[in-house]
N, C-alpha and C positions, 0 to 999 in steps of 0.2 A: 590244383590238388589240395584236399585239406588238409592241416596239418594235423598231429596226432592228439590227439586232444590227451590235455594233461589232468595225471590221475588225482582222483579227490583226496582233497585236503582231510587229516584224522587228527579228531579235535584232541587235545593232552585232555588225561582226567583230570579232574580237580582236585587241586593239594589236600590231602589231608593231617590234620595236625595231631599227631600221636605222641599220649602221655606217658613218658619216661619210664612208669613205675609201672600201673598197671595197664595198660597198652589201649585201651580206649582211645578211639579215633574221633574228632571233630572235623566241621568242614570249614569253622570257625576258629579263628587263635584267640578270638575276645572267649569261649567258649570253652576252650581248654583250661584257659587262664579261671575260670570262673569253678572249671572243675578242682581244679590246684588250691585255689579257694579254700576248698570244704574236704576235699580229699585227705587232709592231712597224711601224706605219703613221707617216709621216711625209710631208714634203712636199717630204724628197728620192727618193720611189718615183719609179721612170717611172710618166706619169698620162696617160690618155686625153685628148689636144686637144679631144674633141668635149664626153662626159661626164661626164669628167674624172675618170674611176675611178682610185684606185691599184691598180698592178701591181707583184709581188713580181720580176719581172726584164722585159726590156724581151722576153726572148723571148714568156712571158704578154702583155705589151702586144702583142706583135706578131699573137699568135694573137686575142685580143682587138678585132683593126681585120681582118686578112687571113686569121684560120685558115679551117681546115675549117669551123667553126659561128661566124663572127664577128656581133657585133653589128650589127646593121642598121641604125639609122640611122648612128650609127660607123661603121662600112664603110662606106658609100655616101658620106662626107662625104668618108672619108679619102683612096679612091679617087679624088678629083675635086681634093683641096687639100692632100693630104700627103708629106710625103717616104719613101722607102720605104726609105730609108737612116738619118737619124737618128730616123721616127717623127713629127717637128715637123710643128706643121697650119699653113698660110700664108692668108692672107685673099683670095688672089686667084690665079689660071693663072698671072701674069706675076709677080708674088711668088714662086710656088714657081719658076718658068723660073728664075730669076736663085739663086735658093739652090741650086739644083741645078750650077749652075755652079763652085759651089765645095764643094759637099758631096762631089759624086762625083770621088775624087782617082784621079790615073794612077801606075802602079806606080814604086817608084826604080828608077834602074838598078842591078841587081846589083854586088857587088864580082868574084867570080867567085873562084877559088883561082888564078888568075895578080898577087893583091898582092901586093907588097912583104911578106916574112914581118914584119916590126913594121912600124907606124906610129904615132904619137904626137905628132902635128904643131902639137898643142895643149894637149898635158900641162903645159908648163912656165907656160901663161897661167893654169892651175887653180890658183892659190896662195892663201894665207890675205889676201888682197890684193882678191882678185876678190867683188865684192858679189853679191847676192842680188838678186833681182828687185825690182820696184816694193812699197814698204810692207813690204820686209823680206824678203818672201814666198820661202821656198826654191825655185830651179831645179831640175830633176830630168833626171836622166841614161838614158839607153836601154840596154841591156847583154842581150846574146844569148852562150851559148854553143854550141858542136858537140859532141857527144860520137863516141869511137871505144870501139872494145870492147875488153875483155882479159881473160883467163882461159880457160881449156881451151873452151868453147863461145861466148867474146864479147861474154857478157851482164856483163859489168862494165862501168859505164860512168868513162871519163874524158875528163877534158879535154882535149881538142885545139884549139881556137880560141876565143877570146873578141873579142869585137867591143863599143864604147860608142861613140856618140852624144848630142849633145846637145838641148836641145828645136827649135834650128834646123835641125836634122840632120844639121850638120856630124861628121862622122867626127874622135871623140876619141883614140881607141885601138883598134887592131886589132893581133893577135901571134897567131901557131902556140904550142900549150904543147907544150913536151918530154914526152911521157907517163911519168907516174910509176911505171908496169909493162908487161911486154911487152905490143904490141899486137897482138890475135889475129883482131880483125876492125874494116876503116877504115869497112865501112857505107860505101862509096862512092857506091852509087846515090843517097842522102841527105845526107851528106858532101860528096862530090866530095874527099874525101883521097885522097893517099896515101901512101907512106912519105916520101918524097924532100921533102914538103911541113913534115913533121916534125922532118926532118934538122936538125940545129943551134936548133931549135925553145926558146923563152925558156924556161929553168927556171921551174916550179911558180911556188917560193916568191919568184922576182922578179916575175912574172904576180901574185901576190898583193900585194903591196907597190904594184905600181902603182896598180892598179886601188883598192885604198883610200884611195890617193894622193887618186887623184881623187876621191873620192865622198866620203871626209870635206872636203876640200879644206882642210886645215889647222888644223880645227875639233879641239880635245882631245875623244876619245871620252867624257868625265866630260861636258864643254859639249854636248853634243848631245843631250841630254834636256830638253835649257831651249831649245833652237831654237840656231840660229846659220847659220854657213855652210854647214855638211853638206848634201850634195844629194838629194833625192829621187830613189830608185833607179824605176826603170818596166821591167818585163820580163812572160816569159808562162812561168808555174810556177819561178818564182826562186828557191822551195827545190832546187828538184834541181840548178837549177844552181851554187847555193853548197853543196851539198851534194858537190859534184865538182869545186870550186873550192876546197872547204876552206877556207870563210869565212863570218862572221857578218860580221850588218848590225841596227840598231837596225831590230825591227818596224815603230815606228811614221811611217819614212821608207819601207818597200816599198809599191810600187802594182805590184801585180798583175792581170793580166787574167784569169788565171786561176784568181782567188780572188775578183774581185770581182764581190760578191752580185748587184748587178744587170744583168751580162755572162754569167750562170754559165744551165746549163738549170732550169728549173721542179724539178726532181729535185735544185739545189743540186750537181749534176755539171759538170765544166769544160768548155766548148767547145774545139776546138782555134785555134788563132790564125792558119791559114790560113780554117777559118769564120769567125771575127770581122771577116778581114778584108775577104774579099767581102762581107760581111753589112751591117757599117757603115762601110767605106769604099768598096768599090764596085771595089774590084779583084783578080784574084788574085797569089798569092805563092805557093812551094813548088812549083813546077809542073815543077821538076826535082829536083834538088838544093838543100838547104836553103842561103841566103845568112845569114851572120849581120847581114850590111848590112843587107839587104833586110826582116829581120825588127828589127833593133832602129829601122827608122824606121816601119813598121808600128806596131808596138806603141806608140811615141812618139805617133804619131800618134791612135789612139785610146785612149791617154790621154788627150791634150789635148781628143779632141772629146767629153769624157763630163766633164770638167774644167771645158770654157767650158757645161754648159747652168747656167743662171738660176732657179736656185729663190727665189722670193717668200716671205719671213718672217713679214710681216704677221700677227700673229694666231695663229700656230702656232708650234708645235715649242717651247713654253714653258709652264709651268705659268699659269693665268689668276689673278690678283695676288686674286680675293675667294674662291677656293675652301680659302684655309689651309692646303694639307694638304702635308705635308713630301714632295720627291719621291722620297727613299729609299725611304718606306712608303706611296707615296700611293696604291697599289692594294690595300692591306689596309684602308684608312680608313674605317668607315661611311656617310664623306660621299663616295662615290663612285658610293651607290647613287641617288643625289638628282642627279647629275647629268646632263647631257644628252648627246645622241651628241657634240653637237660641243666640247663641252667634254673628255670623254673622250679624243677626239682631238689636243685640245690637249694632254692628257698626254702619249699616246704618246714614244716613245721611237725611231728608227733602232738597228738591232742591227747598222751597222756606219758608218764613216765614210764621207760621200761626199765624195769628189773634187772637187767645187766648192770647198767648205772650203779648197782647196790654193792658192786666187787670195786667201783673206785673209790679213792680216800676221798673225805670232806661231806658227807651230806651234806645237802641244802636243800630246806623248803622249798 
């Protein structure tokens, strides 16, 4: 009699190796390891409320809860408990009611081109006298420019008005600059210049002077690489505008909106800062004529709100004290390959600084 023939063997899948942060699966750990690499994952990405995936800018987050192919149960959760402005999940309807109350801000009022050609009502409080925030912590200043055209077709750009604020919003410094060559186009529909606005308009190199005035605020430029009083500058593409300004500034005090990596699009291209602003604060700006007011309390304004989120340390963003391995070379070590996804991710690394940072004492470059 046969016996019962014994049933077929079923093969196990094959392991796969899934990344900590954003779930990306390998069939290879030399290959995850390779992703960890380049991924620069941290526990300052914006991260999913629900799943808590890291995302490389908060626009990917955003497609990630609401695009065209969003995540389902994520979507469904975000929809019901999330804010659509800064992305934050709430525990309850009357939790999100009350956040939305102060997330969604109303536009400032414009200054208009009828100001006083200077103002500086607050210059002389900027002195080497005036402290720094709680814990030492640097204040940071808003600063917008306008540009007009010159040269045979316009497309040069200069200075025409500079505008600063402070994190309060109070208005620091507003002045017309004298253009330093004929102007061949005011760009008024964008502007709102015109000649007569220019007239007697502050020399260059005194617009410069001041305006360092305030932003080092007394601090020897040698001192301002150790921290001190220097203030943190905030604008939207602030090269071009020091670049037409004819000024440098210590890199490691600019916060840009339009460099920074997790404001920027999936493509690592800049948004414009009339998108940013409806996007995450919920109102428009530019809808005539560019205000430098009206843009450097914007831009003030999402800094601060990208500044106050709260990232949790716990456990991350540090090499783990039993793995040895030196962190200059600790992704060439053997003992990398023996470690786990989430250990991996304790490696990692940010490839850029986040803005939270800017609420602890000590700056450092």
């Amino acid at each position: 009699m046969d016996s019962e023939a014994d049933p077929p063997e079923t093969e196990n899948p094959p392991k796969r190796h899934k990344c900590s942060a954003c779930y990306k699966q390998y069939k290879k750990k030399e290959h995850l390891i390779e992703h960890m690499k380049i991924s620069y994952h941290s526990l300052h990405q914006p991260r999913c409320g629900v799943c808590q995936k890291h995302c490389k800018s908060f626009e990917s987050l955003r497609e990630h809860l609401t695009g065209p192919l969003p995540k389902g149960l994520c979507s469904t959760i975000f929809s019901q408990q999330g804010c659509q402005l800064c992305l934050s999940l709430f525990d309850s309807a009357v939790s999100l009611r009350e956040h939305l109350e102060t997330c969604r801000l109303s536009s400032p009022a414009p200054m208009g081109t009828d100001a006083m050609p200077y103002i500086s009502s607050q210059i002389d409080n900027l002195d080497s006298c005036d402290e720094n925030g709680p814990g030492g912590r640097p204040r940071a200043i808003a600063m917008d420019c306008e540009m007009v055209g010159g040269g045979s077709d316009g497309s040069l750009e200069i200075c025409a008005r500079v505008c600063l604020v402070d994190e309060d919003e109070n208005l620091i410094f507003h002045t017309y600059v004298q253009p330093i060559i004929p102007v061949t186009n005011y760009r008024y529909d964008i502007t709102g210049l015109t000649e007569e606005n220019l007239r007697n308009a502050m020399p260059l190199k005194e617009v410069q002077e001041k305006v360092l005035q305030i932003l080092y605020n007394g601090e020897s430029t040698g001192k301002v690489l150790d921290g001190g009083k220097a203030r943190l500058l905030v604008g939207h593409d602030l090269e071009h505008d020091f670049d037409c300004l004819k000024l440098n500034y210590p890199k490691h005090l600019l916060r840009d909106t339009a460099k920074y990596r997790p404001l920027m699009k999936t493509n690592l291209v800049s948004h414009s800062l009339k998108y940013l602003t409806r996007t995450y604060l919920g109102y428009d700006i530019q809808s005539g004529a560019h205000d430098p007011y009206e843009d450097c309390i914007s831009v003030m304004r999402l800094y601060k709100r990208i500044r106050g989120q709260i990232h949790k340390e716990e456990g991350y963003g540090t090499l783990t004290s039993n793995n040895n391995i030196g962190e200059s070379d600790c992704w060439q070590s053997e003992k990398v390959s023996n470690l786990t996804p989430d250990e991996l991710y304790a490696m990692s690394r940010s490839d850029y600084r986040c803005w939270c940072l800017d609420l602890r004492p000590n700056l450092a470059p």
